[in-house]
Biopython code that builds the backbone (N, CA, C, O; Angstrom):
import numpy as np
from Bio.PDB.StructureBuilder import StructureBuilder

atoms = [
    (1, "UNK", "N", (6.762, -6.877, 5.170)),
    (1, "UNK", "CA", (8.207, -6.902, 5.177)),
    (1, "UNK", "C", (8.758, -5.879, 4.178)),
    (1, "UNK", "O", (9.808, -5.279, 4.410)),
    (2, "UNK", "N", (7.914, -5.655, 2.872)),
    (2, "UNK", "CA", (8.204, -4.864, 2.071)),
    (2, "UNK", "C", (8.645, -3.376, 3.009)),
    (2, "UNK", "O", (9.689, -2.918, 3.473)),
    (3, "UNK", "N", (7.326, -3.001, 2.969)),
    (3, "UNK", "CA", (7.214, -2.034, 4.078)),
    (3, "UNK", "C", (8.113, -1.346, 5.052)),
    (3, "UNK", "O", (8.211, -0.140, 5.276)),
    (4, "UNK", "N", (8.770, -2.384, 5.602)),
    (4, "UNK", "CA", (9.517, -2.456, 6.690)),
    (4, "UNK", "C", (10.951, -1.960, 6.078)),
    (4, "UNK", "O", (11.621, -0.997, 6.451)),
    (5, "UNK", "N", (11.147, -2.615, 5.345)),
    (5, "UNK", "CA", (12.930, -2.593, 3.782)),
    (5, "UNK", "C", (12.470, -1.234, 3.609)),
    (5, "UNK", "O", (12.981, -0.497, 4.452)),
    (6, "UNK", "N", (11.706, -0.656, 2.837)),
    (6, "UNK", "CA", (11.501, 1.189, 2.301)),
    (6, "UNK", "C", (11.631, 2.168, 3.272)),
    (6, "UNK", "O", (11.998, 3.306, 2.978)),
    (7, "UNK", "N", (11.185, 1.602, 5.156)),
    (7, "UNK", "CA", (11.400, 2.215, 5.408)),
    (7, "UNK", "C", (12.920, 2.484, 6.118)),
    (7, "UNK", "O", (13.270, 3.594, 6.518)),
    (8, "UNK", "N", (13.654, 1.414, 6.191)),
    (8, "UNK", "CA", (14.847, 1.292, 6.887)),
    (8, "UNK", "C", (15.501, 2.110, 5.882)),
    (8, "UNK", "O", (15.969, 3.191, 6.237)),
    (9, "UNK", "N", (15.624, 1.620, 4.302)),
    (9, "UNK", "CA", (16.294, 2.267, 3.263)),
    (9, "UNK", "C", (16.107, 3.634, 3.260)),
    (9, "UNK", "O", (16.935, 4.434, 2.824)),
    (10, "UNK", "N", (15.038, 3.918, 3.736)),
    (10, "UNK", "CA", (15.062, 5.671, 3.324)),
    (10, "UNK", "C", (15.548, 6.655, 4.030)),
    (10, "UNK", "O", (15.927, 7.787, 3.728)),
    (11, "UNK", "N", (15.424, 5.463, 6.046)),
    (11, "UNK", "CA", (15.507, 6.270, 7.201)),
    (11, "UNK", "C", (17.464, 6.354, 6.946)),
    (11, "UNK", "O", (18.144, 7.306, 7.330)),
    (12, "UNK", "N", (17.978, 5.202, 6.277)),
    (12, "UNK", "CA", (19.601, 5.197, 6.686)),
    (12, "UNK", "C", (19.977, 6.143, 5.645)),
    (12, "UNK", "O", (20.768, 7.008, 6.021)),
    (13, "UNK", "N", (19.607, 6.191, 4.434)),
    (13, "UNK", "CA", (20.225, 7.213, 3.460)),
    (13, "UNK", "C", (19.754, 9.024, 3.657)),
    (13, "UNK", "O", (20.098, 10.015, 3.014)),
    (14, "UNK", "N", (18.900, 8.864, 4.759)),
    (14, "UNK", "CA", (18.598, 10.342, 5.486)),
    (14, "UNK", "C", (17.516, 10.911, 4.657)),
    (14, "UNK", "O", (17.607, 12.136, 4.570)),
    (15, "UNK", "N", (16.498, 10.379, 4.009)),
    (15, "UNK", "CA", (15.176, 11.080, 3.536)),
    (15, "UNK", "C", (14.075, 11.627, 4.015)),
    (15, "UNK", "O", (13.104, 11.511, 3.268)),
    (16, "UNK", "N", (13.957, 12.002, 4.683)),
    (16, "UNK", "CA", (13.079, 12.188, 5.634)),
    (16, "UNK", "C", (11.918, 12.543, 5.288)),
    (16, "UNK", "O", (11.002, 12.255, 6.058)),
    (17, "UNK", "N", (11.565, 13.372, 3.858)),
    (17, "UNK", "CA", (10.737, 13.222, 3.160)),
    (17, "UNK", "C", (9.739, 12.698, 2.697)),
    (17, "UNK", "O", (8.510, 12.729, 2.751)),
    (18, "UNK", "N", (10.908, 12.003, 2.033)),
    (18, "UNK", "CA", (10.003, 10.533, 1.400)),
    (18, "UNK", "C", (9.482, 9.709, 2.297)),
    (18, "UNK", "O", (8.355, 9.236, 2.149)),
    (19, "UNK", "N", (10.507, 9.357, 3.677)),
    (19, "UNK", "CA", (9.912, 8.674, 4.721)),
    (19, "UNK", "C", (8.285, 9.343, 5.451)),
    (19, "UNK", "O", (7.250, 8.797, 5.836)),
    (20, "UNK", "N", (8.561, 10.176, 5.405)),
    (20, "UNK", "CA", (7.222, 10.711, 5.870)),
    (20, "UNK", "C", (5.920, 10.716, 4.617)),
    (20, "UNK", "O", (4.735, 11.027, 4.728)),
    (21, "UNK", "N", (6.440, 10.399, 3.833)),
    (21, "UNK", "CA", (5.330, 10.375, 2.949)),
    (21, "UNK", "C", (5.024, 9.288, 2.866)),
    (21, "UNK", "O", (3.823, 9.074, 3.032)),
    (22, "UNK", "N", (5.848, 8.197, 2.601)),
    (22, "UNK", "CA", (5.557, 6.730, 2.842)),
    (22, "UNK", "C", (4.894, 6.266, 4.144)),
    (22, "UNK", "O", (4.136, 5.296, 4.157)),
    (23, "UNK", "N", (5.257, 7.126, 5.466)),
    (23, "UNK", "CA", (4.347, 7.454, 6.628)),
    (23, "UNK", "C", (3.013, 7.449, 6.295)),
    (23, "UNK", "O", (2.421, 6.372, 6.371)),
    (24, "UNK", "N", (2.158, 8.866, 5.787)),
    (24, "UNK", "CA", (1.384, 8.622, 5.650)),
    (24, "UNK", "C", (0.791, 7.597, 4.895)),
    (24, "UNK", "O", (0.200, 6.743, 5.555)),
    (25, "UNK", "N", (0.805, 7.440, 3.387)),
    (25, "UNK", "CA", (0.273, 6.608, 2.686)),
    (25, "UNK", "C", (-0.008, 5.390, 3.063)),
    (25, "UNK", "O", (-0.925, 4.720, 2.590)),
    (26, "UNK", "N", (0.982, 4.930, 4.182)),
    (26, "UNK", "CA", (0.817, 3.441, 4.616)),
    (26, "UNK", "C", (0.101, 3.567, 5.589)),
    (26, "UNK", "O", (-0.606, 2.575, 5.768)),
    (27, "UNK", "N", (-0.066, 4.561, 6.489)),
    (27, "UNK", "CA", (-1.315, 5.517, 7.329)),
    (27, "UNK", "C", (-2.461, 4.829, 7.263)),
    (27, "UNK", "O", (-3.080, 4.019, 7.954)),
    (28, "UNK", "N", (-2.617, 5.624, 5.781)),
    (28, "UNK", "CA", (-4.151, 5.901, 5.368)),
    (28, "UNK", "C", (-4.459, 4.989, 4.778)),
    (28, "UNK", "O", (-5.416, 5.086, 4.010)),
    (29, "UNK", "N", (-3.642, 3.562, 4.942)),
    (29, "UNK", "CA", (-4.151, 1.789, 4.310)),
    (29, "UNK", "C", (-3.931, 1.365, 5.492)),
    (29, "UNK", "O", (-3.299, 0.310, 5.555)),
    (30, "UNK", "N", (-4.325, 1.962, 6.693)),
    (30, "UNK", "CA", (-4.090, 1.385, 7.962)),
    (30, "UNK", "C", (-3.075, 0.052, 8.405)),
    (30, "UNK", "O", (-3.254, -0.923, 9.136)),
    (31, "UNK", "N", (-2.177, 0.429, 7.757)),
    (31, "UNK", "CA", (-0.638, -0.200, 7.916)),
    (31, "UNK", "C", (0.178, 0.517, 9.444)),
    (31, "UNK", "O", (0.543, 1.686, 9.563)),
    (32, "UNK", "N", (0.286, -0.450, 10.350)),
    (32, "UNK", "CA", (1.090, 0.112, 11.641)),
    (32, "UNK", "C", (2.605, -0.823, 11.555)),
    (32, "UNK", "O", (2.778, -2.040, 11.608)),
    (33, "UNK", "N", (3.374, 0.069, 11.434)),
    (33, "UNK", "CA", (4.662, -0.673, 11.434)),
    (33, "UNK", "C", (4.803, -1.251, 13.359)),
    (33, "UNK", "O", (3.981, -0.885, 14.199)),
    (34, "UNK", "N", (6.292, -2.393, 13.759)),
    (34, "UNK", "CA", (6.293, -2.551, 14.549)),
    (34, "UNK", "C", (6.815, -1.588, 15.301)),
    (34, "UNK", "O", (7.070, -0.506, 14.770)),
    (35, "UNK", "N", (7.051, -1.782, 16.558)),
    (35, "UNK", "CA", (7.820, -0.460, 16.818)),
    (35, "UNK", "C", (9.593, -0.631, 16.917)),
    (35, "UNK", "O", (10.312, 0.359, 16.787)),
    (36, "UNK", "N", (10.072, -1.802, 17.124)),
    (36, "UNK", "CA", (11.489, -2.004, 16.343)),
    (36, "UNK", "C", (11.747, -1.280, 14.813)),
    (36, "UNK", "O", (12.804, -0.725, 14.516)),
    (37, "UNK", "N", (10.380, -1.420, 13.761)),
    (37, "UNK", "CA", (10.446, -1.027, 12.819)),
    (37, "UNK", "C", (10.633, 0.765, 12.766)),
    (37, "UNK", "O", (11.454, 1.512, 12.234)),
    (38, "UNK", "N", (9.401, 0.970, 13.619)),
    (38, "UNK", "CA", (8.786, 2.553, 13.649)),
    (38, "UNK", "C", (10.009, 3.311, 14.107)),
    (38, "UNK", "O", (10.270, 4.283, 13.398)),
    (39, "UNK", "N", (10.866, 3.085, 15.183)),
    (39, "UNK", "CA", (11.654, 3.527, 15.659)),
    (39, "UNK", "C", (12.669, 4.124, 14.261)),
    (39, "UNK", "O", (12.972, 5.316, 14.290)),
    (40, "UNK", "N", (12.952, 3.629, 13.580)),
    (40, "UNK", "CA", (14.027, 3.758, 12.938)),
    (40, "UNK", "C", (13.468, 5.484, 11.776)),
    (40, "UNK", "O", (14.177, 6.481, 11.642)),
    (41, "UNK", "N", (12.205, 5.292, 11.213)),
    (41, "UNK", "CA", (11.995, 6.463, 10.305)),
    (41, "UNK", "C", (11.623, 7.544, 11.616)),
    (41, "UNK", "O", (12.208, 8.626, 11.677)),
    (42, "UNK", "N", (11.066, 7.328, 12.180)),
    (42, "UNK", "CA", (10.490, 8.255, 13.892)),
    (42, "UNK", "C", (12.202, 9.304, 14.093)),
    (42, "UNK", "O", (12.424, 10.506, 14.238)),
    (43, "UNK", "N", (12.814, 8.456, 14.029)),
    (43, "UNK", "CA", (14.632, 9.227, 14.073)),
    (43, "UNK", "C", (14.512, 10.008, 13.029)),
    (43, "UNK", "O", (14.411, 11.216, 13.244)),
    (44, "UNK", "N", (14.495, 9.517, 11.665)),
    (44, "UNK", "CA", (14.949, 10.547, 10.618)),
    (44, "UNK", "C", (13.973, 11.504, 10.118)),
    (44, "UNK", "O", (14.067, 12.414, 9.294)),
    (45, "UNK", "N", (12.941, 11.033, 10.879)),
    (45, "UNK", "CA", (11.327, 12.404, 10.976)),
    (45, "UNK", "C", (11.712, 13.490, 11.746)),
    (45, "UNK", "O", (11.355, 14.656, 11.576)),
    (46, "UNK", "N", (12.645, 12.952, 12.813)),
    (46, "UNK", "CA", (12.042, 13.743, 14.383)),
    (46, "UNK", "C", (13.747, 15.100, 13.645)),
    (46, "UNK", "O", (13.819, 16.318, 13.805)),
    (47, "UNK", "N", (14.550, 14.369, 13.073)),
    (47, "UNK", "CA", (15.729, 15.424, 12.737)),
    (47, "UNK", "C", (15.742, 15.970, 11.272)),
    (47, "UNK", "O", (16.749, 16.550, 10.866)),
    (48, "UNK", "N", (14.514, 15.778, 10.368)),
    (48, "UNK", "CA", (14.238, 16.570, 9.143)),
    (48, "UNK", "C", (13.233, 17.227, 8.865)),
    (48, "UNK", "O", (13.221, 17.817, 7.784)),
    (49, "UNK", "N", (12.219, 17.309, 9.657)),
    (49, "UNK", "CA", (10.885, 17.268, 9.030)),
    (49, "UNK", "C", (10.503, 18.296, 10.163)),
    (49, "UNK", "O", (10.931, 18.294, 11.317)),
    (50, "UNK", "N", (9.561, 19.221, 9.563)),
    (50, "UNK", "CA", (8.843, 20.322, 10.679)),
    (50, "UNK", "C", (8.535, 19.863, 11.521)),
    (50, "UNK", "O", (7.669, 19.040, 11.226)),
    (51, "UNK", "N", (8.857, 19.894, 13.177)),
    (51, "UNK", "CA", (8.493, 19.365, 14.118)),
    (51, "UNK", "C", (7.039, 19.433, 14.603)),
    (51, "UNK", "O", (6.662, 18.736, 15.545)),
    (52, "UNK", "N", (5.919, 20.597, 13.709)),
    (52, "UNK", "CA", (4.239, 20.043, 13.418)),
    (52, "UNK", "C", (4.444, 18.580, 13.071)),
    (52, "UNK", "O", (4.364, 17.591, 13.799)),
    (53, "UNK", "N", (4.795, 18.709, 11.480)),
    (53, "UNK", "CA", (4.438, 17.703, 10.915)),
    (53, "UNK", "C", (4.515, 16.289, 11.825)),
    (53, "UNK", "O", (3.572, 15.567, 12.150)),
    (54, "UNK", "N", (5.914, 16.132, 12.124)),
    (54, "UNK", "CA", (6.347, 15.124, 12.787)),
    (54, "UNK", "C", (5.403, 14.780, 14.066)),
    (54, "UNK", "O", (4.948, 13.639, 14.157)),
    (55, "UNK", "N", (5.115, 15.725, 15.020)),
    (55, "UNK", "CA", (4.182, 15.417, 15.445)),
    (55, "UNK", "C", (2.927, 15.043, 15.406)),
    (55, "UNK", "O", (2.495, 14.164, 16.151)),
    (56, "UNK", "N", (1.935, 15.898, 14.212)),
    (56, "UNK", "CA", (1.006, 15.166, 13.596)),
    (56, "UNK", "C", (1.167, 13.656, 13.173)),
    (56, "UNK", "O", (0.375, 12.825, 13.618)),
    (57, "UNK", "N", (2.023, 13.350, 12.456)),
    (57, "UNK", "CA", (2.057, 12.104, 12.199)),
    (57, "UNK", "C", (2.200, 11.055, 13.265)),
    (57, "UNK", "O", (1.915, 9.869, 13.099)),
    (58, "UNK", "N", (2.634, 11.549, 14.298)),
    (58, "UNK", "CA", (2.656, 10.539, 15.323)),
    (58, "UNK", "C", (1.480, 10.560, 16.709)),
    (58, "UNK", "O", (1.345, 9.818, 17.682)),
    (59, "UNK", "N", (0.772, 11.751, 16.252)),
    (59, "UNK", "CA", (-0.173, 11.566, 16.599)),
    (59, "UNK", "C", (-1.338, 10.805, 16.036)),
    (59, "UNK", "O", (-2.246, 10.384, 16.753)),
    (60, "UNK", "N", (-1.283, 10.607, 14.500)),
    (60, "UNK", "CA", (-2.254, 9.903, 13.654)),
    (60, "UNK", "C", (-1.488, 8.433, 14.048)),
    (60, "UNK", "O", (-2.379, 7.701, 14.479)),
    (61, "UNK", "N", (-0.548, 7.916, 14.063)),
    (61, "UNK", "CA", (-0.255, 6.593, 14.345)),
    (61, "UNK", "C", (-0.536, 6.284, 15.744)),
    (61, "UNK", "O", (-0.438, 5.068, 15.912)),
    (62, "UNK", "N", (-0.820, 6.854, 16.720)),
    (62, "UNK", "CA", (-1.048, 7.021, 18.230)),
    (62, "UNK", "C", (-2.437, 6.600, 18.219)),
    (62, "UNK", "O", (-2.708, 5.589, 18.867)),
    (63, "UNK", "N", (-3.568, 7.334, 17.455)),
    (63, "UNK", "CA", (-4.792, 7.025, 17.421)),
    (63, "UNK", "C", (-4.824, 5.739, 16.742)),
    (63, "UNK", "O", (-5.380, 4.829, 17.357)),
    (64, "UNK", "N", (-4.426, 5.528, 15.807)),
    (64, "UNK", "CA", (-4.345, 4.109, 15.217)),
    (64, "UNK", "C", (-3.761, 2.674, 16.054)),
    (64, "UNK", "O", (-3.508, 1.566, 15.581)),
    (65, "UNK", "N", (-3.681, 3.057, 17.162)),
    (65, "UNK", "CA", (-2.902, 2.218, 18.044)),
    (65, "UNK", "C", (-1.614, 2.368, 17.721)),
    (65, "UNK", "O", (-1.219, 1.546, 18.547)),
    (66, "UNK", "N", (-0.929, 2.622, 17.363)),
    (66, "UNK", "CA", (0.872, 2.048, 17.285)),
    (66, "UNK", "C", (1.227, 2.684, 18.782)),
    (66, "UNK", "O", (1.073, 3.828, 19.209)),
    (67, "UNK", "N", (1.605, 1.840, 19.224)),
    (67, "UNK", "CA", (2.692, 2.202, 20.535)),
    (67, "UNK", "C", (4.649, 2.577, 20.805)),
    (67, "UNK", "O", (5.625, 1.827, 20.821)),
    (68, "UNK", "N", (4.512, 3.940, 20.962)),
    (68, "UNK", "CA", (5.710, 4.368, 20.454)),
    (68, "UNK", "C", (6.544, 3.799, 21.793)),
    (68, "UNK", "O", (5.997, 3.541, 22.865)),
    (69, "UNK", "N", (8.316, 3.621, 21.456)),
    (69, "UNK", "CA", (8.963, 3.501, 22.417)),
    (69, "UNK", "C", (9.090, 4.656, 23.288)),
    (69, "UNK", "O", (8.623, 5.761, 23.011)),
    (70, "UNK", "N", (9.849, 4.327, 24.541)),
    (70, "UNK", "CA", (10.467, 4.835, 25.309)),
    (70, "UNK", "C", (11.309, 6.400, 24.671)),
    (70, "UNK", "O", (11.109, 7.607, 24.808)),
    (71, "UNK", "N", (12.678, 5.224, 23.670)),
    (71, "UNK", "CA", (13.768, 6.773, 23.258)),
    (71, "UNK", "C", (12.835, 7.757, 22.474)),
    (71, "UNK", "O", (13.020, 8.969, 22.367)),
    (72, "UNK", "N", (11.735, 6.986, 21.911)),
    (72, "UNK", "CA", (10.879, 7.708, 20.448)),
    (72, "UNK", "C", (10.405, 9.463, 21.531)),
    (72, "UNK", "O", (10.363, 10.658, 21.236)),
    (73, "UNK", "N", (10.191, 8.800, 22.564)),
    (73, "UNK", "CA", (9.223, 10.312, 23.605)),
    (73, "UNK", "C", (10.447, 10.968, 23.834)),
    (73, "UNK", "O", (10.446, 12.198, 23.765)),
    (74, "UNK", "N", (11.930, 10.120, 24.202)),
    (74, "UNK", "CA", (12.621, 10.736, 24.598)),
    (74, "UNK", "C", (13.383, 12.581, 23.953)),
    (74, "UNK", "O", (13.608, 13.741, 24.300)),
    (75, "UNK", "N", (13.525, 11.037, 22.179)),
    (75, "UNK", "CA", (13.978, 11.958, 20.824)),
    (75, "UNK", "C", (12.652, 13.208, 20.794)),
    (75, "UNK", "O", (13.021, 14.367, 20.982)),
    (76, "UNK", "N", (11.540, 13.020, 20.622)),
    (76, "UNK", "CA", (10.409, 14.215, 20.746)),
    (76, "UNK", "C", (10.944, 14.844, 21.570)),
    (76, "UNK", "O", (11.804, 15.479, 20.960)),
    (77, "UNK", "N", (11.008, 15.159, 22.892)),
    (77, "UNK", "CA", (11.337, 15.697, 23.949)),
    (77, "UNK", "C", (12.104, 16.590, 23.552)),
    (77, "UNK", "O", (11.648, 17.687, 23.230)),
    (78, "UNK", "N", (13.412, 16.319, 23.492)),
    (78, "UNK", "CA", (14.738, 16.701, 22.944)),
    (78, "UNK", "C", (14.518, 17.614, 21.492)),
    (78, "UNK", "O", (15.205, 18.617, 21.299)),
    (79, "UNK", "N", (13.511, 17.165, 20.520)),
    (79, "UNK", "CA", (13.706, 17.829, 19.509)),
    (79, "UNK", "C", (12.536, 19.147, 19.757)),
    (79, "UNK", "O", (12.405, 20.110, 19.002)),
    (80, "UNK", "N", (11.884, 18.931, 20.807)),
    (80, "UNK", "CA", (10.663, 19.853, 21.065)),
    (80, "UNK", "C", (11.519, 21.098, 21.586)),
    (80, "UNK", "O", (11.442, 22.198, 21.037)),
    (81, "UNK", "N", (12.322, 20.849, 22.664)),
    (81, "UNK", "CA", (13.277, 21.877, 23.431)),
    (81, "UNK", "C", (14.506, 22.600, 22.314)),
    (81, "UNK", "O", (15.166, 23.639, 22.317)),
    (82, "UNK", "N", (14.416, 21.788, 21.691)),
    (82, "UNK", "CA", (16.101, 22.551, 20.700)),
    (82, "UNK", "C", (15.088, 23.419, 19.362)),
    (82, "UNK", "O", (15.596, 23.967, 18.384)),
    (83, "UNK", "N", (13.500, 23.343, 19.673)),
    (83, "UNK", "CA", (12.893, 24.211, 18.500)),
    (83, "UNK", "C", (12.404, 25.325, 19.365)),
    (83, "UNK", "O", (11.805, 26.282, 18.874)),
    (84, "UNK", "N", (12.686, 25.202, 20.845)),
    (84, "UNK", "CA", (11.960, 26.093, 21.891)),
    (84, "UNK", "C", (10.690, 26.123, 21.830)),
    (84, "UNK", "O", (9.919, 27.031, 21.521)),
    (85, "UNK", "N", (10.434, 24.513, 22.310)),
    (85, "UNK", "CA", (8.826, 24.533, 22.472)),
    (85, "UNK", "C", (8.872, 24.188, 24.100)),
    (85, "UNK", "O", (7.811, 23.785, 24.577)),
    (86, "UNK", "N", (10.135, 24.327, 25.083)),
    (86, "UNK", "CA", (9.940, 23.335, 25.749)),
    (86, "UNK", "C", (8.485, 23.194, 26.658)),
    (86, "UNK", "O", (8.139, 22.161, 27.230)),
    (87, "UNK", "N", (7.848, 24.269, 26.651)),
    (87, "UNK", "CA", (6.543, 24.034, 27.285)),
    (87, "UNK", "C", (5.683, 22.335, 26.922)),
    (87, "UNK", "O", (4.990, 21.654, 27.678)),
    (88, "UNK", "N", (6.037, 22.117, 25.670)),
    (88, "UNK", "CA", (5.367, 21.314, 24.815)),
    (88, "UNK", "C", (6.315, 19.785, 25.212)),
    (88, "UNK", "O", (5.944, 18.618, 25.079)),
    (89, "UNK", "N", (7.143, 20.120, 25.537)),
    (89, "UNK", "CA", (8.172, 18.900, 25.716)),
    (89, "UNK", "C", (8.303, 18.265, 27.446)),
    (89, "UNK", "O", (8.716, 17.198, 27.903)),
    (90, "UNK", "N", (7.610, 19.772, 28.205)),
    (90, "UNK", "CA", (7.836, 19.084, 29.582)),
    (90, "UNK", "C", (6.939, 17.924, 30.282)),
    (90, "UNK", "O", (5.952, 18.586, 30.603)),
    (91, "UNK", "N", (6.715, 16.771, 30.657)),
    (91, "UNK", "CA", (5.727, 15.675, 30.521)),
    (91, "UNK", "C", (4.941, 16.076, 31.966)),
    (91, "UNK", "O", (3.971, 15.419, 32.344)),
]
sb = StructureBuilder()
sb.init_structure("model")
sb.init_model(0)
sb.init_chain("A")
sb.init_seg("    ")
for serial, (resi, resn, name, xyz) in enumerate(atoms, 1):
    if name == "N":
        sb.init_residue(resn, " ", resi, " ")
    sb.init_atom(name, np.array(xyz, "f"), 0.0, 1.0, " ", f" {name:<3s}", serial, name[0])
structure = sb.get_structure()
């Protein structure tokens, strides 16, 4: 639950940073947030953070099992095309 509070707090005050760092670390203690939870830092990743990075990281939670939503592929999608990857974005 802790977990869950750091990451809502960081995703609403727009850190995207820190959220991604708290990403990993909780990663690599094989911590999978829910995806009600995940959804919320996945937003403030997908609009701050190098769209590598962001993808790496959700590829390391992918292998770990976490199952991303629906909007989560959608928001990728969308942020893949507005960096002109759309090759990378078309499914």
């Amino acid at each position: 639950m802790a977990c869950d509070t750091l990451f809502r707090c960081l995703s609403e005050k727009c850190m995207p940073r820190e959220a991604g760092a708290l990403s990993r670390k909780l990663g690599e203690g094989g911590y999978l947030p829910d995806i009600s939870t995940f959804n919320i830092p996945v937003t403030c990743l997908l609009k701050g953070l190098d769209v590598n990075e962001t993808c790496g990281m959700l590829d390391r939670f992918i292998e770990q099992g976490a199952k991303l939503g629906f909007s989560i592929y959608l928001e990728l999608i969308e942020t893949l095309y507005k960096a002109g990857r759309g090759m990378e974005g078309d499914p």
